[in-house]
C-alpha positions as CSV (number, residue, x, y, z in Angstrom):
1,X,-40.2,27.4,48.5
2,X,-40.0,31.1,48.3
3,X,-40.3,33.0,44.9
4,X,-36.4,33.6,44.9
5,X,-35.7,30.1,44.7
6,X,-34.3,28.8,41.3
7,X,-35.4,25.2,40.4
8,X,-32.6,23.8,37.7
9,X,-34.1,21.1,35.6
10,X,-32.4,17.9,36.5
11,X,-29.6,16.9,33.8
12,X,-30.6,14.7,31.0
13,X,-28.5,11.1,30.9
14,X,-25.8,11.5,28.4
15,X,-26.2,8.4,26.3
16,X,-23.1,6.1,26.1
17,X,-21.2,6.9,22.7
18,X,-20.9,4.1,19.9
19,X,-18.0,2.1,20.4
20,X,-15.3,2.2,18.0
21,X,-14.0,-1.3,17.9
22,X,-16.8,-3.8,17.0
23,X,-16.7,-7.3,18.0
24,X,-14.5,-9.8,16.0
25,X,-16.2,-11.9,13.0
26,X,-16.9,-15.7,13.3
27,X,-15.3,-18.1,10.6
28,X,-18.5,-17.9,8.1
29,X,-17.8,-14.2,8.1
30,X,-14.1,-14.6,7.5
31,X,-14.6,-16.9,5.1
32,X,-17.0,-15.1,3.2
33,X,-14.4,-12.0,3.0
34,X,-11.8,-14.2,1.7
35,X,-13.7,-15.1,-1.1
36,X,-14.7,-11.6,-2.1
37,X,-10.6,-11.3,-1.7
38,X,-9.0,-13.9,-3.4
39,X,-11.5,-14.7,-6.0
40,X,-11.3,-11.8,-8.3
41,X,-7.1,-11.7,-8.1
42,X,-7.1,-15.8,-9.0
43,X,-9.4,-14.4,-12.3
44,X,-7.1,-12.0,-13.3
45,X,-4.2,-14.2,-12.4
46,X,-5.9,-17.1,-14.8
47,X,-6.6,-14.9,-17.3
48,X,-2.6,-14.0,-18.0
49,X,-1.6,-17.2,-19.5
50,X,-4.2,-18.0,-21.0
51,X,-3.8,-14.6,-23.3
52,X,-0.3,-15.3,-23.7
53,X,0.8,-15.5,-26.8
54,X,-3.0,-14.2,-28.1
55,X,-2.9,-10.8,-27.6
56,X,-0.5,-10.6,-24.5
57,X,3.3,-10.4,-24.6
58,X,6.4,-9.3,-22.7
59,X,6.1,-5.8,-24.8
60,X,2.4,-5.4,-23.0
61,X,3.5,-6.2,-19.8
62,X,6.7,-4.0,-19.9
63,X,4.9,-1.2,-20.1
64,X,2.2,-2.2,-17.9
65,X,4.3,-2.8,-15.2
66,X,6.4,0.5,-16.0
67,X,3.2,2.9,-16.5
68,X,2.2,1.2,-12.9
69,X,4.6,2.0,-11.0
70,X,4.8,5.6,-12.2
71,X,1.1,6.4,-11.3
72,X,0.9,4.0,-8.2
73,X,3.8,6.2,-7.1
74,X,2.0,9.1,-8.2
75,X,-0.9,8.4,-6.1
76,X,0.8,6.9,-3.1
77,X,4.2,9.5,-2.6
78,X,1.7,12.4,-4.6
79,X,-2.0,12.5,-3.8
80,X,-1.9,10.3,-0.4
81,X,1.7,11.3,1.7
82,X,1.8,14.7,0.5
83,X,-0.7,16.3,-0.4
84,X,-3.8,14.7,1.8
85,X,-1.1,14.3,5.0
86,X,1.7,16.6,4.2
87,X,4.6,14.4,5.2
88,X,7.1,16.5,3.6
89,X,7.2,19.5,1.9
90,X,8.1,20.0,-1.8
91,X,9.9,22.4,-4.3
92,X,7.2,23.6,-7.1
93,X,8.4,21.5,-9.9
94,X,7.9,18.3,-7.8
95,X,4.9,19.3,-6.4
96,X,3.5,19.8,-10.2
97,X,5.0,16.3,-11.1
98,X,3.4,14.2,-8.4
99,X,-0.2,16.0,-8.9
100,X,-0.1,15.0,-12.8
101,X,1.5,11.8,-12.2
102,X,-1.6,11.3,-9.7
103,X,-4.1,12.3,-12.3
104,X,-2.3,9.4,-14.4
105,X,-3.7,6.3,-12.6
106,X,-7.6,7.8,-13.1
107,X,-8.7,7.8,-9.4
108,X,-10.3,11.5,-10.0
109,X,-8.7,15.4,-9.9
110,X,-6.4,15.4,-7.3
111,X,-8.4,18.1,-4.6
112,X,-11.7,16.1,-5.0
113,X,-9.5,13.1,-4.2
114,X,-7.9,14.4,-1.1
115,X,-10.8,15.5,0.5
116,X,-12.1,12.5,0.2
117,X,-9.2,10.8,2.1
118,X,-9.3,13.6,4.8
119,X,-12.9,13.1,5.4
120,X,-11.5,9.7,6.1
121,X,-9.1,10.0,8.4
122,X,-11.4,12.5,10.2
123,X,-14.3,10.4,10.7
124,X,-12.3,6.8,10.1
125,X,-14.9,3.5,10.5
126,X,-17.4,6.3,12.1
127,X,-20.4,8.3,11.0
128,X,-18.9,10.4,8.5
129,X,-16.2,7.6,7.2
130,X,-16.9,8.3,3.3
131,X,-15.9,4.3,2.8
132,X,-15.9,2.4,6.1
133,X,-16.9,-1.5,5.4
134,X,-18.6,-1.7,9.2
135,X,-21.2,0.6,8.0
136,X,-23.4,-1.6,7.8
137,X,-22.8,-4.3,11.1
138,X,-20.8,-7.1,11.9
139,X,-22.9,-10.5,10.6
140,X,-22.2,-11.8,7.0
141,X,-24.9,-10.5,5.1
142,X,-23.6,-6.6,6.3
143,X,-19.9,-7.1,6.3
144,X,-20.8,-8.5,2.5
145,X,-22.4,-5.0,2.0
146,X,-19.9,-3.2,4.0
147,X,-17.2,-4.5,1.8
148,X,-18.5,-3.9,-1.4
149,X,-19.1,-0.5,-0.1
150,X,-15.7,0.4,1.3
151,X,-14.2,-1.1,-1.9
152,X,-15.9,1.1,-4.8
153,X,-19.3,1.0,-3.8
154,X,-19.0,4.4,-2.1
155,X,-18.0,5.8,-5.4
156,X,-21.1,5.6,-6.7
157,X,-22.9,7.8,-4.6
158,X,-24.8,11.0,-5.4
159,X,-22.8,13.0,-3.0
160,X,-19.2,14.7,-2.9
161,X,-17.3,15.5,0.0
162,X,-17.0,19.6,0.8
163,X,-13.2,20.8,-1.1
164,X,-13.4,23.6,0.7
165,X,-13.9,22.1,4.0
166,X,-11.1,19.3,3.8
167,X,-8.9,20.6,0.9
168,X,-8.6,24.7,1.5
169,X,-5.2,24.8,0.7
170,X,-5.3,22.8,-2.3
171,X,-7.9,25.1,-3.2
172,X,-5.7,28.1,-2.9
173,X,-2.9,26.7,-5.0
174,X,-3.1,28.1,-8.9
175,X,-1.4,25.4,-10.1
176,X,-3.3,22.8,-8.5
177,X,-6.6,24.1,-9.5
178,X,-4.9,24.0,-13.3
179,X,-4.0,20.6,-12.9
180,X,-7.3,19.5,-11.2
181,X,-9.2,20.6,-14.2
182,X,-7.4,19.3,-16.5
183,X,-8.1,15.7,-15.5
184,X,-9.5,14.2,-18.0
185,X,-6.2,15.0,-20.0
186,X,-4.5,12.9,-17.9
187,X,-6.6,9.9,-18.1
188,X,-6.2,9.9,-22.3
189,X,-2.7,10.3,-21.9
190,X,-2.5,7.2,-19.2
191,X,-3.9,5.3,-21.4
192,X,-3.0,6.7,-24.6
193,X,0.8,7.1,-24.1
194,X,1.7,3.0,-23.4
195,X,-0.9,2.5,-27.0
196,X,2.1,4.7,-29.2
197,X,4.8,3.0,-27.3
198,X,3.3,-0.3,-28.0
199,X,2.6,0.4,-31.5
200,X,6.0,2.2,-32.0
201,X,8.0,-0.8,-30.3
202,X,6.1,-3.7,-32.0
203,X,5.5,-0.9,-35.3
204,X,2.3,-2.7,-35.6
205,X,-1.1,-1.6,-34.9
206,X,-2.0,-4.6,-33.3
207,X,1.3,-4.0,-31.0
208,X,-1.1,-0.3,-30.1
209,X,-4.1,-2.5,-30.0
210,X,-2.7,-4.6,-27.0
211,X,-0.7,-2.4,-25.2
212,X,-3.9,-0.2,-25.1
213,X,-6.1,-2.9,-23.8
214,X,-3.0,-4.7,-21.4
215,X,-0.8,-1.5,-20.6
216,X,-3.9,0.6,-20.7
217,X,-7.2,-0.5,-19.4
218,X,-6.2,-3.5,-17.5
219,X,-3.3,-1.5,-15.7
220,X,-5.7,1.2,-14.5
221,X,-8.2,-1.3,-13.7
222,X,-5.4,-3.5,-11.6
223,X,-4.1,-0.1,-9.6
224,X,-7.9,0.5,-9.3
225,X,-8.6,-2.6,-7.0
226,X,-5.2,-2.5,-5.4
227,X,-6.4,1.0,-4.2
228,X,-9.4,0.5,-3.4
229,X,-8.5,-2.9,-1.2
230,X,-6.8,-0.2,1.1
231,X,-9.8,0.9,1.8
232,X,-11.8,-2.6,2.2
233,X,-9.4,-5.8,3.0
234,X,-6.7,-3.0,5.0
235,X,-9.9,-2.2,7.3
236,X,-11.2,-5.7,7.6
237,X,-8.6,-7.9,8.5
238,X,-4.7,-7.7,9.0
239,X,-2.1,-7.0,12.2
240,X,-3.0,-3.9,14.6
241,X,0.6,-3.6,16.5
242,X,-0.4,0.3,17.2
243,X,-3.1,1.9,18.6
244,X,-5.8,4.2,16.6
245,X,-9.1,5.0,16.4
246,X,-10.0,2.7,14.0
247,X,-10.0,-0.8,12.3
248,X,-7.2,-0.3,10.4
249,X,-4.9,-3.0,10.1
250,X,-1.7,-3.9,8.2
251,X,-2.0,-6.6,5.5
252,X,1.2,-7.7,4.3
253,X,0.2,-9.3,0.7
254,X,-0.5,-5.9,-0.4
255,X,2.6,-4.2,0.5
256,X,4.4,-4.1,-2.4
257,X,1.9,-4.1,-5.0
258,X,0.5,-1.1,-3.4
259,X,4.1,0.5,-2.5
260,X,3.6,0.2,1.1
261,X,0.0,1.6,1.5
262,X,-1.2,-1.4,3.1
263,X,0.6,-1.1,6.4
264,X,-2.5,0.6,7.4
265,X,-2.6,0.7,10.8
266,X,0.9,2.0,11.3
267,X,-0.2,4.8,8.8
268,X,-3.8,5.4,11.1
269,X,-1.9,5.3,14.4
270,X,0.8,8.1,12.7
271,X,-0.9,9.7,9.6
272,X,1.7,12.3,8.9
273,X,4.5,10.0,8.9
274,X,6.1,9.6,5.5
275,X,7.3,5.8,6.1
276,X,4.5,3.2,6.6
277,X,6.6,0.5,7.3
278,X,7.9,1.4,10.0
279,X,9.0,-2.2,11.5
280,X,11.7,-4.2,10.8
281,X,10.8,-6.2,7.3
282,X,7.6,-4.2,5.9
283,X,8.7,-3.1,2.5
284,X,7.8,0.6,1.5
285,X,8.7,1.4,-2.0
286,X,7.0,4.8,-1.5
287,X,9.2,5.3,1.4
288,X,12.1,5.2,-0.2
289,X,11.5,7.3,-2.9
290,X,10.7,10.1,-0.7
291,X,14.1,9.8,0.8
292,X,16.0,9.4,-2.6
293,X,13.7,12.8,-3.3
294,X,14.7,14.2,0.2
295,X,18.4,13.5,-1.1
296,X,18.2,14.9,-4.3
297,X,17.3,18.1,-2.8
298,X,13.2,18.2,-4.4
299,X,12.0,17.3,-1.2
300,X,12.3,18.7,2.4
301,X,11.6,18.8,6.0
302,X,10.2,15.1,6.0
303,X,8.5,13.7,8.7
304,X,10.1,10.0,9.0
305,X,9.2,7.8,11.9
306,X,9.7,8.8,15.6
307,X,10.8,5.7,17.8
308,X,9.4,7.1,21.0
309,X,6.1,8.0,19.3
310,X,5.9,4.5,18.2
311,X,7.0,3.0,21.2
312,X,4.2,4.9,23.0
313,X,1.3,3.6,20.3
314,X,2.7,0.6,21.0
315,X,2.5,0.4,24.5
316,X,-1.2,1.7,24.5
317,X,-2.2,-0.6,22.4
318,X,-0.7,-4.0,24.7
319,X,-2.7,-2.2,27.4
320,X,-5.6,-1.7,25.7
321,X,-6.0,2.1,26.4
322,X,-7.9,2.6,22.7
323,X,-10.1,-0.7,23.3
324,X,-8.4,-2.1,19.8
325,X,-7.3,-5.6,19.9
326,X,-3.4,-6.1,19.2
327,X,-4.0,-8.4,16.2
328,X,-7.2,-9.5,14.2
329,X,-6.4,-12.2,11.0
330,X,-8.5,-14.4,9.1
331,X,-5.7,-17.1,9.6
């Protein structure tokens, strides 16, 4: 060897990356995450008539169902399909209404809340997921963990996710920034709003007293879990027709209680879409009130579903290009 001769250090092994798709659950397991399912709706589902008549009537639930919808839609149509994934553009005045009506069902300021979701879709069930339920493994004990995790779990962490990383354009928006402080403005009027009209309508303050507590608490507390099951059941079990990068999955039972969020893995596999249910008989209430939007002339430019893109997603998932399995249920 002469003293010209350049000796290159041989090449370190590049260590095989984590796989994405982990292996299916056994029957304890899916058990075990239909019980942390179904147990907590059969509660609340108990608890209605056996308040009827003490403290719950059709006034209550009037308005709760009423001051539901408006901030389901104002999270779903608002904070998730058009501000966090831009799936149609939108003239000032709507843009201001769907970031208030956002702030209305109490999820958090609407920046802070759409970084979050970013941060999600950029690092879905991976390092980096801010509310993955695999975090913690696939045996009964973790996927126990995971899903308390993924359902609110993560919200009780001492961290926040970087606004100015995922959300720089919210950021730069005036009126955004107004409305994102303002928060906590919107949480008294959610709450305090369906209280007047309760005590207006029954002109009783026991009529305030129950629509607070019914129409109120119990309404943000509902749109809360229905939320947050998105995040959990929608990632656990479910239908994946289309290919992603992730466990997402599309759980029908959810669709119209959450206004068509829950056809997960149709949003995962096309995240800029503005239609979720995109196949023939998946209800999306969120859907079509960006078209009746689109025709009214407040909204524009929307990005509805693409047959050959679907088609494609479709295809690569039957042939297994992304490694995700075509369909995973607990049935």
């Amino acid at each position: 060897m002469t003293s010209s001769t350049v000796v290159h250090p041989a090449p370190r092994p590049v260590p095989d990356p984590k796989p994405l798709i982990l292996p299916g659950r056994s029957v304890r397991e899916q058990i075990l995450v239909k019980l942390f399912v179904l147990l907590p709706f059969v509660a609340l589902v108990a608890a209605v008539p056996i308040a009827w008549g003490w403290g719950l009537g059709w006034t209550d639930l009037a308005l709760a169902t009423g001051c539901y919808v408006v901030a389901c839609l104002g999270i779903t149509v608002g904070y998730h399909r058009y501000f966090t994934h831009r799936a149609f553009n939108a003239k000032r005045g709507l843009r201001i209404a769907l970031a208030v009506t956002g702030g209305l069902a109490a999820q958090g300021p609407v920046i802070g809340w759409v970084a979050d979701h970013r941060r999600h879709h950029a690092f879905s069930d991976r390092e980096g997921d801010p509310h993955s339920p695999w975090l913690f493994g696939t045996g009964p004990v973790a996927l126990a963990k995971g899903f308390w995790h993924a359902h609110m779990g993560w919200l009780f962490e001492r961290v926040s996710t970087n606004a100015e990383r995922f959300a720089p354009d919210l950021l730069a928006d005036r009126d955004l920034r107004v409305i994102d402080r303002l928060f906590p403005l919107w949480v008294v009027v959610s709450v305090g709003v369906p209280a007047a009209l309760g005590g207006v309508i029954t002109w009783s303050w026991w009529g305030a007293l129950t629509a607070f507590f019914w129409a109120g608490l119990v309404r943000v507390s509902f749109l809360h879990h229905v939320t947050w099951s998105i995040n959990s059941i929608c990632h656990l079990i479910g239908e994946r027709p289309f290919a992603s990068r992730d466990k997402a999955a599309n759980f029908w039972p959810l669709a119209i209680l959450s206004m068509g969020e829950s056809w997960h893995n149709s949003h995962h596999a096309d995240p800029t879409c503005a239609r979720h249910g995109v196949l023939r008989g998946q209800i999306d209430i969120s859907a079509r009130v960006i078209w009746i939007l689109e025709k009214l002339g407040w909204a524009s430019e929307v990005h509805w579903t693409n047959p050959t893109r679907l088609a494609r997603l479709a295809r690569k998932n039957r042939t297994g290009h992304t490694g995700a399995p075509t369909k995973e249920t607990t049935s």
